[in-house]
N, C-alpha and C positions, 0 to 999 in steps of 0.2 A: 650391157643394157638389159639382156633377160634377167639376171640375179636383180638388178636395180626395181624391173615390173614387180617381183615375185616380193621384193618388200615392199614395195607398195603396195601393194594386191593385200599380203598379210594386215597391213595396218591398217588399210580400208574394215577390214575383216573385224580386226580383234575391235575398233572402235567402237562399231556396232554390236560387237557381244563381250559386252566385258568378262561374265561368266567364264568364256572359254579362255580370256586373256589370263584372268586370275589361274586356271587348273593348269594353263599349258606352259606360260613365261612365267608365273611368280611359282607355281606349283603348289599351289595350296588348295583346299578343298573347302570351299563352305557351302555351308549346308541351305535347306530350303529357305529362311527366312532371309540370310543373305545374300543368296541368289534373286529374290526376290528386290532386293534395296539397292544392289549391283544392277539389276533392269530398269528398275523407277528413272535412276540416276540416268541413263543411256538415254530413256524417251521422256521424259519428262522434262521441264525444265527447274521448276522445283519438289523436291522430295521432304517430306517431314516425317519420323518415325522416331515413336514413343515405344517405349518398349520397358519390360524388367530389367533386372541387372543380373549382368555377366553373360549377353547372347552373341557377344562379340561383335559389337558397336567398333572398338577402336581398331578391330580387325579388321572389319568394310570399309571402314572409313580409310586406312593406309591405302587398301587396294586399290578405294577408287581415288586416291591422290596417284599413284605411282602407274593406273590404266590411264587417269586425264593425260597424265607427263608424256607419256609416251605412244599416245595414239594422237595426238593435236598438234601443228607447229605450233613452237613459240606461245601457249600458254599459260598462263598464270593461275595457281590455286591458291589463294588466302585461307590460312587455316586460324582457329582460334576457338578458345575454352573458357570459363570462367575463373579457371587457377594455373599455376604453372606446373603443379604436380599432374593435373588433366590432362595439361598440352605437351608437355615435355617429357614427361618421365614415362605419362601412358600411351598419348597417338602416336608423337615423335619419336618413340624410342622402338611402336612396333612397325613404323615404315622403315626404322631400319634392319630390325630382323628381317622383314621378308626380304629388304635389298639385299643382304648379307647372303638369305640363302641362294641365291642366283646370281651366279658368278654372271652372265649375259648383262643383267640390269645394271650391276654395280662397275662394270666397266659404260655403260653407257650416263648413270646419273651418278651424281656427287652427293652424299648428306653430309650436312653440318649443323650445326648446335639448332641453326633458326633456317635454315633453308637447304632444302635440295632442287641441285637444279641442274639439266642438261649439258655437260661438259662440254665448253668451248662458247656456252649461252647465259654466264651466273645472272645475267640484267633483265634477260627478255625471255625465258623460259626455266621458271622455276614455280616451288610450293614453298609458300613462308606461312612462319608459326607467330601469332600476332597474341597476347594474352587479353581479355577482353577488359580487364581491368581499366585498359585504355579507353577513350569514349571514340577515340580517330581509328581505332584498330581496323578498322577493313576502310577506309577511306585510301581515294586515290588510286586505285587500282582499275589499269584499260586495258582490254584487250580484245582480238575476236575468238577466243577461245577462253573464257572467264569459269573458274569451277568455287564456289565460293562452301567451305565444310565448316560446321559449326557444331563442335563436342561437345555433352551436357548444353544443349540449346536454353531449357528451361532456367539456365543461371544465367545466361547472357541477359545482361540489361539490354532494356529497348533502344537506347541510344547506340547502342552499340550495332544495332539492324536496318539501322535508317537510311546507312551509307547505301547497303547491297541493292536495296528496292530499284536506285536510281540505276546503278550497275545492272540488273539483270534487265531492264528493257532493252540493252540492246541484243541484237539475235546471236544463238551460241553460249551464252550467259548462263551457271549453272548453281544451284545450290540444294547441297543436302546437310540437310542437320539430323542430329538426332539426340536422345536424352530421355531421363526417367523422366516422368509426367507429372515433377516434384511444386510448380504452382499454379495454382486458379486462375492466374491474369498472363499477360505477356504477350508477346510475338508468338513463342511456342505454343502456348496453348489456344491464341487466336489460330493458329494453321492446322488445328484439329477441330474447331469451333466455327464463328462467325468467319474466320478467312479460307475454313475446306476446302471451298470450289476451287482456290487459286493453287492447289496444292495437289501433290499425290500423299494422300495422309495415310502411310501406314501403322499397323499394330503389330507388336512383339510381346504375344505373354510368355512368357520365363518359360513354364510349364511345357510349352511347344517344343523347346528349344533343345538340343539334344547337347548345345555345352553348359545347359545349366544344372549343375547337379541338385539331386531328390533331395540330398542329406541337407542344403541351405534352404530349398523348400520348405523342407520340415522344420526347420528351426525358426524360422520366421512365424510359422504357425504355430509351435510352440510357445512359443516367446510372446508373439502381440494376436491372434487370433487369427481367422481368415478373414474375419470383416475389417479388422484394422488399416486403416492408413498406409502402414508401414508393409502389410502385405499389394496394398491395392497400387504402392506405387513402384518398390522393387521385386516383387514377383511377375503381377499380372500384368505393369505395363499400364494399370489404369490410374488418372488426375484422381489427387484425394478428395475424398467429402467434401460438401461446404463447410461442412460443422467439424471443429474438429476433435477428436478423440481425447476420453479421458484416461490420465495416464497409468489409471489405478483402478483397479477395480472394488467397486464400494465391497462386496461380497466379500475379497479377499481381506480389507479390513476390519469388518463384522470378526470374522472368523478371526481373525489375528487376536482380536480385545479377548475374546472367548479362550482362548488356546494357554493352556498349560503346558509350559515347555521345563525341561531337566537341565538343569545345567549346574557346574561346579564355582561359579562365580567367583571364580580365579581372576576375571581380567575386568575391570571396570573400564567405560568407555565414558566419559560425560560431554554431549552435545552441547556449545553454548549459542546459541542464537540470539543476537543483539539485536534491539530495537534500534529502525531507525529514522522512525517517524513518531509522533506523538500517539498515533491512536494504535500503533503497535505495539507487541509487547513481547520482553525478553527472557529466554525460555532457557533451564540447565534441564537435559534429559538424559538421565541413567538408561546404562543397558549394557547388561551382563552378559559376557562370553558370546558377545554378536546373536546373542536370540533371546534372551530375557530381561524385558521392559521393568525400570523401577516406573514411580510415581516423579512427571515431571514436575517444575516449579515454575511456575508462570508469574513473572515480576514484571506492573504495569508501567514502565517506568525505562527513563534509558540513560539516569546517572552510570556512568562505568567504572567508577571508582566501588559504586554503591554495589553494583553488579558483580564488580570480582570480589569482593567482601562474599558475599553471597555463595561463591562459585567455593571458595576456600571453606567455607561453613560445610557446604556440601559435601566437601573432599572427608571433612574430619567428622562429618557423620556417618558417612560408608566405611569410614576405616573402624570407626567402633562397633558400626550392626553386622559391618561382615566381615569378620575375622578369616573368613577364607579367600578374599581379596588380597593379591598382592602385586598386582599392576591397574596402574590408574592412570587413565590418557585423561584430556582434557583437550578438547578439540576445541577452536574458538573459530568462528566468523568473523575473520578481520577486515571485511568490507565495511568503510563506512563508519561508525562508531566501536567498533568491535577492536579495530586493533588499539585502542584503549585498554581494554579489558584485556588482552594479548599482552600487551606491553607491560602492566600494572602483574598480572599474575606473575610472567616470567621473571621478573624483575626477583618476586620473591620464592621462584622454584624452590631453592635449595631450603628456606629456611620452613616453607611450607611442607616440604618432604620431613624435616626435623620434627615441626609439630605435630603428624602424622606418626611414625616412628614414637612418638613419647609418647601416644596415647594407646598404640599396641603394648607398648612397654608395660605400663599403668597397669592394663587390662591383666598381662599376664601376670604379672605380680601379685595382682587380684587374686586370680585363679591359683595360684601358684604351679603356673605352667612356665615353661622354656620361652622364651619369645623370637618370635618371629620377624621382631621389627626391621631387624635388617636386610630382609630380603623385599620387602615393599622397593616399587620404581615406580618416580610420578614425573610424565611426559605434558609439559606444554606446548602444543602443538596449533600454528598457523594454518589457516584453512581462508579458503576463499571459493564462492558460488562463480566467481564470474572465470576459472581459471581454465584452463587446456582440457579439453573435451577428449575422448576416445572410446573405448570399448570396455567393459566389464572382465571380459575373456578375450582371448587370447585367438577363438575359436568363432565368436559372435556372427552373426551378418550384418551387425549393423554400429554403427560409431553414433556417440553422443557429440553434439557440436560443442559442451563445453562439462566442467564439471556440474554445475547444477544436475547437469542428465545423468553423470554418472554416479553421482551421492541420492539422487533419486530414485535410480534405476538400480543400486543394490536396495533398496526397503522394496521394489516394484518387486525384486527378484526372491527376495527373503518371504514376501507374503506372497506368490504367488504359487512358491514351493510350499508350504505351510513351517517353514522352519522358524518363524518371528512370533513370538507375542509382543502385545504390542500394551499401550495403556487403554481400558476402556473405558473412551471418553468420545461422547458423540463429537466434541468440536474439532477432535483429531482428523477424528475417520472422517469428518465433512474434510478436512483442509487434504486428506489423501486422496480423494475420492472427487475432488471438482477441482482439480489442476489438469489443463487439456495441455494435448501435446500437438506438434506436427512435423512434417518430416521436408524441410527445406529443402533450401535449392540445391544444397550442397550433397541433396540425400542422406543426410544426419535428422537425429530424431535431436527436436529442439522445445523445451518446454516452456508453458506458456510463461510470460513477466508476469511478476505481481504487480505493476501496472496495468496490465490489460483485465487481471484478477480483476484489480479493485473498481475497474469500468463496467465488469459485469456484476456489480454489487457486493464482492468476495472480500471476504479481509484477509489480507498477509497469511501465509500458510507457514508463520512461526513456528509451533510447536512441533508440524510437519519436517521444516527443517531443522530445526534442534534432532529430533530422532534420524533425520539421514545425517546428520553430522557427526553422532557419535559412532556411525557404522561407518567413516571414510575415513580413509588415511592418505595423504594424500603424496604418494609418492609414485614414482614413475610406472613404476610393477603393477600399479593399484595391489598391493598386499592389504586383505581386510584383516579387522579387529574382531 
């Protein structure tokens, strides 16, 4: 009966201090902000904190899944995320590191793919992993010990919060979320907002945090500014602008039209941008050795027959002006009207490399030089804006939600280094220079539709994409041209 008081006595104990629960039975160490989000949870009944990214959210959030389990009879923690790589692979996989490293917990709790829960109790005291995709995902769930955790909060649709409201009035009912501060409306950002009072709304700026490292700091600030979006939502923890950010800096394309770059113009790249509406227009843009812009050609029109005519004229006039070209991609936009133009070129790859090939021949005959012709290679090459999103590097802080961002985001990268010339043409630098971006729920930088362009009075930023088209390759590596 004494050993039986003296674990009671503990679990009384550690209930009330989760802090101590986490340093002495899971053995881990977190630091002030955590300890602080560790407290909220204990006296509060609901906890909301925004925060940057990598202050170890999914860290807090295990401990206080596996302190609820283990300081409450019999209850229940519903977890849930907006993807399953959030819920699964991130929260879910680090409650089970810390089970793992405490031989004590892992003989007391069980993990599995979707649930850990108290040996000899898998029904009536456990934590299940629900993805929010679902709109019932936290429905149903009674208890008097209720812990309800909500990862990346700001992606969780609102239907998906509707169930918890009803759940947390009854007493003992608990809920912490947390998440980058990635949109303007919502549940989550009403619980920083017009719902505060009902909350403990904490703040996590990166900078604070002693697991965020300087070096991602600085890169962020490098890369998009300190005033940008992208620093206000994963560094500091704070909701982006109302407005949002342009994804290009007008400045940087001034200077680009201006800039005199060296190159050996060895590798031709030609961007094809298809129209594909009537008042748009379809755009082939030269650009040599990934830094030096020829003169596009802007055709108002969106036959694609007429179009790859056009594309092939091209080919055979850079093979006669520039004799020191001897690779030629041709990159095509096959969204939409485009794989026309894709289909039609490819069709006649081989015999287009022939005609090409016979007019180097020609030339050097001319000259009475050796030729060259056989070392020419000409690549027709499928490209699509709306395809898999990722990172430029390797090394980045941040991931584009699709390619658009990333065929964008190498010109973004090219003029912000100074290594692009570009063509000097005001209609360009307007179409580079008024494309706003924002940085979703998912925390991916997301650039705006040319729908929503054309409602703020903008037309299609064509030629724009003809130039990142010819700097993208579209292959897994992202290897540029």
């Amino acid at each position: 009966m004494q050993e039986m008081s003296k674990l009671e006595e503990a679990i009384l104990y550690y209930s009330r201090n989760p802090v101590d629960f986490v340093e002495d039975i899971i053995k881990a160490r977190p630091d002030e902000n955590q300890r602080a989000i560790l407290r909220s949870v204990e006296s509060e009944p609901m906890t909301s904190v925004r925060s940057g990214h990598g202050i170890g959210k999914s860290a807090v959030e295990s401990w206080a899944i596996i302190w609820f389990l283990c300081t409450r009879p019999f209850p229940k923690v519903p977890c849930t995320a907006p993807t399953q790589h959030q819920l699964f692979d991130l929260l879910w996989a680090e409650a089970a590191k810390w089970l793992r490293n405490s031989p004590a917990l892992g003989r007391e709790l069980v993990w599995t793919k979707e649930k850990i829960y108290m040996r000899g109790h898998p029904e009536e005291w456990f934590a299940v992993a629900r993805t929010a995709t679902n709109p019932d995902a936290l429905q149903g769930f009674h208890a008097e010990h209720l812990l309800f955790i909500i990862d990346e909060a700001s992606g969780v649709k609102d239907i998906v919060f509707e169930p918890i409201l009803g759940s947390l009035s009854t007493g003992g009912a608990k809920l912490l979320m947390c998440g980058n501060p990635t949109r303007l409306t919502g549940f989550f950002y009403n619980s920083h907002h017009k719902s505060r009072a009902s909350y403990n709304a904490l703040h996590v700026d990166g900078r604070t945090s002693v697991r965020v490292d300087q070096d991602f700091v600085n890169k962020i600030i490098e890369m998009f500014g300190i005033d940008s979006d992208v620093f206000r939502v994963r560094v500091a923890g704070e909701f982006p602008k109302s407005l949002a950010d342009s994804f290009i800096v007008m400045e940087w394309a001034e200077k680009a039209a201006k800039r005199m770059v060296e190159s050996s113009g060895e590798r031709l790249s030609l961007g094809v941008d298809v129209a594909r509406y009537g008042d748009d227009s379809s755009v082939v843009y030269p650009v040599f050795d990934q830094n030096r812009s020829g003169e596009p050609e802007v055709y108002c029109h969106n036959d694609t027959m007429e179009l790859a005519g056009n594309v092939i004229l091209a080919l055979k006039k850079y093979v006669s002006e520039s004799p020191a070209t001897m690779e030629f991609k041709v990159k095509v936009d096959c969204d939409g009207l485009g794989v026309g133009v894709y289909d039609r070129l490819k069709e006649q790859e081989d015999d287009i490399l022939k005609q090409m090939q016979a007019i180097r021949e020609e030339m050097a005959e001319q000259d009475r030089e050796e030729s060259n012709a056989a070392g020419i290679t000409l690549d027709i090459i499928e490209c699509h804006f709306g395809g898999a999103g990722g990172k430029l590097d390797d090394g980045d802080p941040v991931e584009f939600e699709n390619s658009t961002g990333i065929m964008w985001g190498m010109v973004r990268k090219l003029l912000k280094d100074g290594t692009l010339s570009i063509w000097n043409d005001d209609k360009l630098i307007a179409q580079l220079s008024n494309r706003k971006y924002t940085v979703n729920s998912k925390g991916k930088i997301e650039l705006e539709k040319k729908a929503d362009m054309k409602k703020r009075g903008l037309s299609s930023p064509d030629i724009a994409d003809a130039l990142a088209l010819a700097l993208y390759n579209p292959v897994t590596e992202y290897i540029w041209y």
